[in-house]
Wavefront OBJ file of the C-alpha trace (Angstrom):
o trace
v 54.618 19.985 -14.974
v 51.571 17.242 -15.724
v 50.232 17.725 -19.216
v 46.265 19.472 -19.253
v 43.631 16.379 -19.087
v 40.668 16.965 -21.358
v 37.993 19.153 -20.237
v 35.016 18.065 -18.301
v 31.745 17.867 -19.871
v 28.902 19.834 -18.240
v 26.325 17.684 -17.016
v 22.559 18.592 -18.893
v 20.107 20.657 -17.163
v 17.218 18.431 -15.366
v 14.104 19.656 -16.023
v 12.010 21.427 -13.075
v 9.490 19.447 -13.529
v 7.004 16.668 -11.614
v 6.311 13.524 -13.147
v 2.600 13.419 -14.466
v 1.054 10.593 -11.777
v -0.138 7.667 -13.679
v -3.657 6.555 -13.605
v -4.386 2.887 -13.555
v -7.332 0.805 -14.551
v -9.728 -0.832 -11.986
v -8.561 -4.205 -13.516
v -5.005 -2.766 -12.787
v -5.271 -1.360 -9.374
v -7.113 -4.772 -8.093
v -4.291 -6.670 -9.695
v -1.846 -4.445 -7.575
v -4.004 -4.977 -4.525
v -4.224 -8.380 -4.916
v 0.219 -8.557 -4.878
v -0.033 -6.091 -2.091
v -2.095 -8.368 0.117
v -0.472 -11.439 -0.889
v 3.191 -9.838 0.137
v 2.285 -8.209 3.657
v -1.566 -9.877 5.229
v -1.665 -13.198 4.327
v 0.600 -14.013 7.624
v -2.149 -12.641 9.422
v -5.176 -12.643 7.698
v -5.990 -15.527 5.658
v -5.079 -16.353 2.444
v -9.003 -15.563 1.443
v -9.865 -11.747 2.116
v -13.126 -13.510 2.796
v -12.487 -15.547 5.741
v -10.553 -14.802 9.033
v -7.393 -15.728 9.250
v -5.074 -16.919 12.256
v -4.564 -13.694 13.954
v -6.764 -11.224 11.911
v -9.876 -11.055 10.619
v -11.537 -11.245 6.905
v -10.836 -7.574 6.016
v -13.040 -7.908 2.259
v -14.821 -4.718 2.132
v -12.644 -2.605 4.068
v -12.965 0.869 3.878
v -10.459 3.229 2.632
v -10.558 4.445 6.320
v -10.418 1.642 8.484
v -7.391 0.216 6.133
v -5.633 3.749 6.057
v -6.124 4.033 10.118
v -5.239 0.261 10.380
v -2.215 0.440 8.061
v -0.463 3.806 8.619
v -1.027 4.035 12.132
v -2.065 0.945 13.674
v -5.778 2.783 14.817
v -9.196 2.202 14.496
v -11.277 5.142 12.554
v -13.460 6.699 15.429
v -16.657 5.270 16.419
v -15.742 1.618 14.428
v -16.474 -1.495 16.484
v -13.202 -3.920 15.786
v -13.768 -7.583 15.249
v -11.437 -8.663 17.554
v -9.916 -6.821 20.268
v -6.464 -7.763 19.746
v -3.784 -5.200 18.872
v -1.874 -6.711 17.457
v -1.269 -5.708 14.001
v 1.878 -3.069 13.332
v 1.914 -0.124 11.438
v 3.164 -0.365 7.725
v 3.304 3.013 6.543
v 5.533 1.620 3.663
v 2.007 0.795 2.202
v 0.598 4.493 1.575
v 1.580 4.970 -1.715
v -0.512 1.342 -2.739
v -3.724 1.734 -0.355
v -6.442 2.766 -3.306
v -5.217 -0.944 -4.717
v -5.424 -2.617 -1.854
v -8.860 -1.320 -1.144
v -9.564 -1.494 -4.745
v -8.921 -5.459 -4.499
v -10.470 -5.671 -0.931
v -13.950 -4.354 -2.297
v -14.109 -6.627 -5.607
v -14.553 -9.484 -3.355
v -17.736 -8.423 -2.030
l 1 2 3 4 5 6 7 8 9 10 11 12 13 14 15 16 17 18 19 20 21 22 23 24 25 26 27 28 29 30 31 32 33 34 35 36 37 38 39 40 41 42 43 44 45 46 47 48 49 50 51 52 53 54 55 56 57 58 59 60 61 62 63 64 65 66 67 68 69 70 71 72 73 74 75 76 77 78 79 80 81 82 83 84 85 86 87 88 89 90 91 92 93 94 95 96 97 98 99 100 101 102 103 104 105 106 107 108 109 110
């Protein structure tokens, strides 16, 4: 007959509980924009919010709408005029949880 091992050790309880959401400064949420658009448009759009880029256009001053429509689902808002009439880009629905920095960055270059 095998000798007893040592009990196991009960694992603590995990707190019921959501994580409090954490609030960023403007200076932080453009930074994040700014690392967001450098990692996923610049292929596309130029290096320069500002100016168009190979396949897409300047996109500084983008509303939250037309980037949310643009990036999530690979739409237009209703009733917006596009600059080009390409369709190009592809959904990246990775993106939603960093879209206020993204816009955040993409209006302080206005």
């Amino acid at each position: 007959m095998p000798a007893p091992g040592p009990e196991p050790i009960p694992a603590p309880p995990v707190a019921d509980v959501d994580p409090k959401p954490v609030e960023l400064s403007s200076e932080e949420l453009i930074a994040g924009g700014r690392s967001v658009y450098n990692a996923n448009c610049i292929a596309c759009h130029s290096l320069d919010p500002t100016a168009d880029g190979a396949l897409g256009p300047a996109v500084s001053g983008s509303s939250l709408a037309l980037i949310e429509a643009r990036i999530l689902r690979s739409e237009y808002p209703e009733s917006y005029v596009p600059k080009r009439p390409t369709k190009v880009m592809i959904a990246l629905p990775h993106l939603k949880p960093r879209l206020a920095e993204l816009v955040a960055y993409l209006n302080s270059l206005k």
